[in-house]
N, C-alpha and C positions, 0 to 999 in steps of 0.2 A: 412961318419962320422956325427954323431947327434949333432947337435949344441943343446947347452943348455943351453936354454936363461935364461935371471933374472924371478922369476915369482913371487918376492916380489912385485910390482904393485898389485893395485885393480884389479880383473877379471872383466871380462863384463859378466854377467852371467843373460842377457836378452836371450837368448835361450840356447840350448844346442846342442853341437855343434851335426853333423849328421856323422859319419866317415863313407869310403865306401871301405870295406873290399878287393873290387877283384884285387887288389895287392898281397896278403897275401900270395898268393901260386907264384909269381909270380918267374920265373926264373932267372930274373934280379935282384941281390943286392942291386943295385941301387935304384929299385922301391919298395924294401921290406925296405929299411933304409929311404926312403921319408916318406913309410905310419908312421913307428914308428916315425919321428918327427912330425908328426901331432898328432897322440897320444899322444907323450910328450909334447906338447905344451896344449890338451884337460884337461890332467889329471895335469899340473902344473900351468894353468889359469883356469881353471873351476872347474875343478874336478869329472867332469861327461861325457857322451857321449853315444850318440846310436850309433847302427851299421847297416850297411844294406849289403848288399851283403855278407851276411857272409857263406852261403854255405847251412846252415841249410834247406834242402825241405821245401816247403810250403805245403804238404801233412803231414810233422810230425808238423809244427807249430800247422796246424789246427787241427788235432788229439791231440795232448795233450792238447789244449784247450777243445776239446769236452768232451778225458775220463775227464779233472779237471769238467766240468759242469755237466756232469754222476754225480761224485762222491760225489759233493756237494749235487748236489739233492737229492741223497737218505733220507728216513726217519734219524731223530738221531738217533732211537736204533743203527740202521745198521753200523749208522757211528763211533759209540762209543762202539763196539766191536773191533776198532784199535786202541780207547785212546791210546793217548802218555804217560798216566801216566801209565800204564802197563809195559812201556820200561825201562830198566835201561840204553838206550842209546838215551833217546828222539828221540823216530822212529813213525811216526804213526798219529793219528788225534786230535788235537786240538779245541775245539768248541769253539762257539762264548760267547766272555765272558773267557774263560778261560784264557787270558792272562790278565795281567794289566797290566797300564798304571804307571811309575814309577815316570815320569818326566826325568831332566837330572840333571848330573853332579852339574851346577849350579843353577840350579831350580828344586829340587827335590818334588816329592810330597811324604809325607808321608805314612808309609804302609797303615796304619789303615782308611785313603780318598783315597788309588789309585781303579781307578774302571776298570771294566772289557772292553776291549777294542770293540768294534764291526766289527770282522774277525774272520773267522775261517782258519785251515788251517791244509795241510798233508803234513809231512816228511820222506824222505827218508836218506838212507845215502848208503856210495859207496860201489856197487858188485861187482864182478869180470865179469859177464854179462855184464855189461856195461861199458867197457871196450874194444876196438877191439884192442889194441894192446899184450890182455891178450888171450891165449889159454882155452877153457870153460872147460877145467881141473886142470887151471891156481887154488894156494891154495893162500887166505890171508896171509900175514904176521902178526907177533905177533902184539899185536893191546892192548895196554896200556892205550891208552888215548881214547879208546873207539869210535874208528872215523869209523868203519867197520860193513854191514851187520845189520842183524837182523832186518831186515824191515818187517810191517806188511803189507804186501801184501791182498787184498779183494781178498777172493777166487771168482774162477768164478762165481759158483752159484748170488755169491751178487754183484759182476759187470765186465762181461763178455770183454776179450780182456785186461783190464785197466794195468795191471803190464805188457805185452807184449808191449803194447804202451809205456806207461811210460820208459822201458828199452830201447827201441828204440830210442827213444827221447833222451836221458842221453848217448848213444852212441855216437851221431852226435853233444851232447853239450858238451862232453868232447875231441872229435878230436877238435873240436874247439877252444877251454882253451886253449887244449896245443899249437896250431899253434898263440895265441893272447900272449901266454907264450916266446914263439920264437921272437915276436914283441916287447913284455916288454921288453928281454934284450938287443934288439939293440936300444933300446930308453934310456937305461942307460948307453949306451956305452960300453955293454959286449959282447963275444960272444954269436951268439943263439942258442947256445945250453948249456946255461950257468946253466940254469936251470930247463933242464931235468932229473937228477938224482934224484932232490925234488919230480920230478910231474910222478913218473912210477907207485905207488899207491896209488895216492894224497887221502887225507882224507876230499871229496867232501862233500856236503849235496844239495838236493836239494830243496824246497818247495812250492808247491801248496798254494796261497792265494783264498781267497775270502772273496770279502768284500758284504755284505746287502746294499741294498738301508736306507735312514737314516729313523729311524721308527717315528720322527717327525717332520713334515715341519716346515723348521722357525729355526733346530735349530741342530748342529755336536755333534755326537757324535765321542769319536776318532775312526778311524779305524785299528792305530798301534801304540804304544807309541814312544815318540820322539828318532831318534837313533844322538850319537852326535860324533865327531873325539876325537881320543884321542889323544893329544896335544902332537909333540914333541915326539910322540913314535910309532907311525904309521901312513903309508899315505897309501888311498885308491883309486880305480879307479872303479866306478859302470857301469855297461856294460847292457846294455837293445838293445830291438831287433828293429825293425823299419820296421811294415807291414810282 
């Protein structure tokens, strides 16, 4: 049973905590309801966390780092034959400067001064490929809200392996969601399998960043504009990898 503690106190949010996943499969209920109280306690005093043992090979870690360094490096013609503004489902590549800088909520900066961020970066959004619990003859569902497919894939020619990688990776990070999915509900005190009927063709995205060295010493330019919680009407929990 998930104790769930007050987490109106201040957090201590001098580091972030490190969680260490190899419970997660583990046999014993026991040790799968201990990791979820430590996640509940990550995500309702801090609100962030890394993870380590999480299962993901260290052969696909470092391969979707490489094709991401591949892909950046190419010339920008190369890169801006996948512009995202091509997409009616924002799928594709973003260059540097194309985004702005908005500000936030309570400190907004005006359209007419917001400037272009320095990042670029490539979106994808969810296949049925990447997916192992789908059959590769598996058909999308109707798709309204535009959360499915149509990614601009680099043909070979212009960068050789990249979408075989990419999909491989998006496999083993979405078995992954769903088993951290499993973990979420026993930290809210549900069954875990409370919220598998949501997640059988979750409507994923995934995205490649990259950020430039700053093109002046002495002085930041932004890399992404400020993202803020929206109060009172959602709570989040950011998941990042560790080595």
């Amino acid at each position: 049973m998930i104790q769930q503690t007050d987490s109106s106190q201040l957090a201590n949010c001098d580091h972030i905590p490190v969680i260490d996943l190899s419970s997660i499969d583990s046999a014993s209920l026991e040790g799968r309801q201990k990791l979820a109280q430590t996640i509940f306690e990550a995500c309702t005093q801090v609100g962030f966390f890394y993870i380590k043992n999480h299962g993901i090979p260290d052969s696909l870690v470092d391969g979707i780092h490489d094709a991401a360094a591949r892909f950046f490096d190419l010339p920008e013609e190369d890169k801006m034959k996948f512009y995202i503004g091509n997409s009616q489902k924002f799928r594709g590549y973003s260059p540097i400067g194309g985004e702005k800088s908005t500000g936030t909520e309570d400190d907004p900066i005006p359209e007419e001064k917001a400037v272009g961020v320095l990042s670029e970066a490539f979106d994808i959004g969810y296949e049925v490929a990447m997916d192992s619990s789908k059959s590769k003859d598996a058909l999308l569902p109707s798709d309204p809200y535009e959360l499915y497919g149509d990614n601009q894939w680099p043909d070979e020619e212009t960068l050789s392996g990249f979408s075989e990688m990419y999909i491989k990776y998006c496999v083993s990070a979405l078995d992954l969601c769903r088993k951290m999915m499993k973990i979420f509900a026993l930290a809210l005190g549900l069954p875990e399998t409370y919220f598998d009927s949501s997640i059988r063709t979750p409507g994923v995205t995934s995205r490649m960043m990259h950020y430039p060295a700053q093109p002046v010493a002495g002085e930041v330019q932004e890399g992404l504009g400020a993202h803020t919680w929206v109060r009172e009407k959602l709570s989040r929990a950011y998941v990042g990898f560790e080595g």
